[in-house]
PyMOL commands that place a pseudoatom at each C-alpha (Angstrom):
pseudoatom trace, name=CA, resn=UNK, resi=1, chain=A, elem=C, hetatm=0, pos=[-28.434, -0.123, 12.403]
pseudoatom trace, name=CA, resn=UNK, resi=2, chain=A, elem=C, hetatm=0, pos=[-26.356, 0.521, 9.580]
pseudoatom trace, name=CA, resn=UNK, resi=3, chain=A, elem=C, hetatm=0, pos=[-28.663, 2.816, 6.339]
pseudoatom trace, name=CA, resn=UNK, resi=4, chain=A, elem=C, hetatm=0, pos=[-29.469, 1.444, 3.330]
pseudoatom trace, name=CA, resn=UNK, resi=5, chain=A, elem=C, hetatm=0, pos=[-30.914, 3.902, 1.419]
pseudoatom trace, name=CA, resn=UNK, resi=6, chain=A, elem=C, hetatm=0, pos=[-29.480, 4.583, -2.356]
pseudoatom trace, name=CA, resn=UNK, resi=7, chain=A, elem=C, hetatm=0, pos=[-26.918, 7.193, -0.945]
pseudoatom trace, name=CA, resn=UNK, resi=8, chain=A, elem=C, hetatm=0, pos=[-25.214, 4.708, 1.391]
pseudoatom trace, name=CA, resn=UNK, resi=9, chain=A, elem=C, hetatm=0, pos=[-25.409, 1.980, -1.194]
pseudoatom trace, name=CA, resn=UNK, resi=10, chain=A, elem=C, hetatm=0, pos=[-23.511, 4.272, -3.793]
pseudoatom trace, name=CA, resn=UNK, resi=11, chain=A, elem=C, hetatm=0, pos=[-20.795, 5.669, -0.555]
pseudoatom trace, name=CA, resn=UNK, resi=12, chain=A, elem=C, hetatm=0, pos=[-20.104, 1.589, 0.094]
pseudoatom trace, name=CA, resn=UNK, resi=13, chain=A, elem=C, hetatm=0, pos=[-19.350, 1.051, -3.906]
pseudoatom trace, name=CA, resn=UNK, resi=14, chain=A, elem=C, hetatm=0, pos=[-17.079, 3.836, -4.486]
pseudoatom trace, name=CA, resn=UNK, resi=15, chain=A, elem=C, hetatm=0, pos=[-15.314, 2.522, -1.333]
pseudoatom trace, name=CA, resn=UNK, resi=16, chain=A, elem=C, hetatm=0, pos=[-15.050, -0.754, -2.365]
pseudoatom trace, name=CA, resn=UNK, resi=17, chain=A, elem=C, hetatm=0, pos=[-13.685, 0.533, -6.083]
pseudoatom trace, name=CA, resn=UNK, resi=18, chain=A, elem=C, hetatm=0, pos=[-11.089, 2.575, -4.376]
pseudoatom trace, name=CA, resn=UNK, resi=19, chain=A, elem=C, hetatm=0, pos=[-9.963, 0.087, -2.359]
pseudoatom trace, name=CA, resn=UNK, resi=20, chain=A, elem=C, hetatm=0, pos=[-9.504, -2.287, -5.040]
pseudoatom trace, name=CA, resn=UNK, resi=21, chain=A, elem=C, hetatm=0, pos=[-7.843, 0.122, -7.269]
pseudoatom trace, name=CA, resn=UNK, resi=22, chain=A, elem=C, hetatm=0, pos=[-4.924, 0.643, -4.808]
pseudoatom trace, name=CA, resn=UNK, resi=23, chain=A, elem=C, hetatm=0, pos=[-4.151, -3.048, -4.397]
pseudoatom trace, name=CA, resn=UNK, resi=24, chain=A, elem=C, hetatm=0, pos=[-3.135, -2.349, -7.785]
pseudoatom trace, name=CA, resn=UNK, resi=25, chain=A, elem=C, hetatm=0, pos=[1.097, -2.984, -8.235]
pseudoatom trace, name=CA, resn=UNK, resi=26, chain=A, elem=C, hetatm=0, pos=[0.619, 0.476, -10.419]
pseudoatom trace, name=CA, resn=UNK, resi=27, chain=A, elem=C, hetatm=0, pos=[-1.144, 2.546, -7.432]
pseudoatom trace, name=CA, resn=UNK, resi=28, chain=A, elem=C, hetatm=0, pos=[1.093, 0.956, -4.737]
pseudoatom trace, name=CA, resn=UNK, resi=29, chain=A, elem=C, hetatm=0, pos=[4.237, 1.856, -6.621]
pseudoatom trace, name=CA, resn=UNK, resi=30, chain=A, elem=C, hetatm=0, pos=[2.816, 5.542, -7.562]
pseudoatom trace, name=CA, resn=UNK, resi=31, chain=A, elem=C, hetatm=0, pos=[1.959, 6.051, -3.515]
pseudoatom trace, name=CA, resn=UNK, resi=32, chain=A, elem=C, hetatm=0, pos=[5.344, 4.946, -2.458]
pseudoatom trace, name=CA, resn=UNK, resi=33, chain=A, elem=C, hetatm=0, pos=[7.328, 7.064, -5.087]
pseudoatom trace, name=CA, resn=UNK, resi=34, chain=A, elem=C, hetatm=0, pos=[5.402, 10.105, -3.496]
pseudoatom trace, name=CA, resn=UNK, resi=35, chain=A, elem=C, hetatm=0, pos=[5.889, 8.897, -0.213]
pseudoatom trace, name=CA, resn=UNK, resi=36, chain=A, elem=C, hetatm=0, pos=[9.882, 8.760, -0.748]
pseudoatom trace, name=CA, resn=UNK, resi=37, chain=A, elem=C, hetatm=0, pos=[9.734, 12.489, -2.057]
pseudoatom trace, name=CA, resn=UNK, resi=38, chain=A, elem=C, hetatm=0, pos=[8.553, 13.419, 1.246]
pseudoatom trace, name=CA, resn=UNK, resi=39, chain=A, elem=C, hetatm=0, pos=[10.710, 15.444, 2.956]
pseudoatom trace, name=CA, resn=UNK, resi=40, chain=A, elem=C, hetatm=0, pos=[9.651, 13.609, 6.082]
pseudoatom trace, name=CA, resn=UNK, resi=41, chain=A, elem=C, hetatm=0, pos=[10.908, 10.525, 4.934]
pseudoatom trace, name=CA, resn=UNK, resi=42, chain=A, elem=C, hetatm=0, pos=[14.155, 10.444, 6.660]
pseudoatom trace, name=CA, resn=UNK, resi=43, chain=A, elem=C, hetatm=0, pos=[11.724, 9.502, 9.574]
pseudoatom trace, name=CA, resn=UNK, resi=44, chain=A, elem=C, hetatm=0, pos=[11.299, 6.077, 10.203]
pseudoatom trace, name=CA, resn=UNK, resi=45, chain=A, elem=C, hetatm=0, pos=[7.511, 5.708, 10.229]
pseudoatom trace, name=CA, resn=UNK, resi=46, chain=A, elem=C, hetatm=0, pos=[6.953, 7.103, 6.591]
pseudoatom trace, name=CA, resn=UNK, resi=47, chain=A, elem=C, hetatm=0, pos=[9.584, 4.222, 5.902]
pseudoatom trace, name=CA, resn=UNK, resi=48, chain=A, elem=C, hetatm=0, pos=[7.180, 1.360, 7.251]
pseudoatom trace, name=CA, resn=UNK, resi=49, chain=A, elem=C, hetatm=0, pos=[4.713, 2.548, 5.295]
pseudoatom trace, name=CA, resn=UNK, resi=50, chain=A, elem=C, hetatm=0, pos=[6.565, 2.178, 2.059]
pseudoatom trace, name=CA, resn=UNK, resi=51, chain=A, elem=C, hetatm=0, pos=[7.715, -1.009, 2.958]
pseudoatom trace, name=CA, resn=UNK, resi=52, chain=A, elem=C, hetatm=0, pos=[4.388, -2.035, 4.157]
pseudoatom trace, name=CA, resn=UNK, resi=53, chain=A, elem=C, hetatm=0, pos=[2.775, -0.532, 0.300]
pseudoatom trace, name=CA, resn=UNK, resi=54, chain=A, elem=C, hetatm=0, pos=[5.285, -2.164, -1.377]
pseudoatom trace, name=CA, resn=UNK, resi=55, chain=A, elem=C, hetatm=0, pos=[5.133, -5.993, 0.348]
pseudoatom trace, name=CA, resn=UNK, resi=56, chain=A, elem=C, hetatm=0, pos=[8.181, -6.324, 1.815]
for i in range(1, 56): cmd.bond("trace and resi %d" % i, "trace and resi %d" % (i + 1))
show_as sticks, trace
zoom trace
């Protein structure tokens, strides 16, 4: 049985904020400029993950 008290209640909104705040085009583009910095981006899974941030 999932808890419902007030703490659990305020973890699930601040979840739910964050994840709408990186569908954002602005927080998408932000995480894949960092992720192409990466020094481990010559890699190919760092790659997917771009693509995958920025919809292609």
């Amino acid at each position: 049985m999932p808890r419902r008290d007030e703490e659990a209640r305020r973890g699930l909104a601040a979840a739910v904020a964050l994840h709408q705040h990186g569908r954002t085009r602005g927080v998408r583009e932000h995480v894949h400029e960092v992720l192409t910095d990466e020094p481990t981006f010559r890699e190919s899974w760092p790659r997917d993950v771009a693509r995958a941030i920025r919809g292609r």
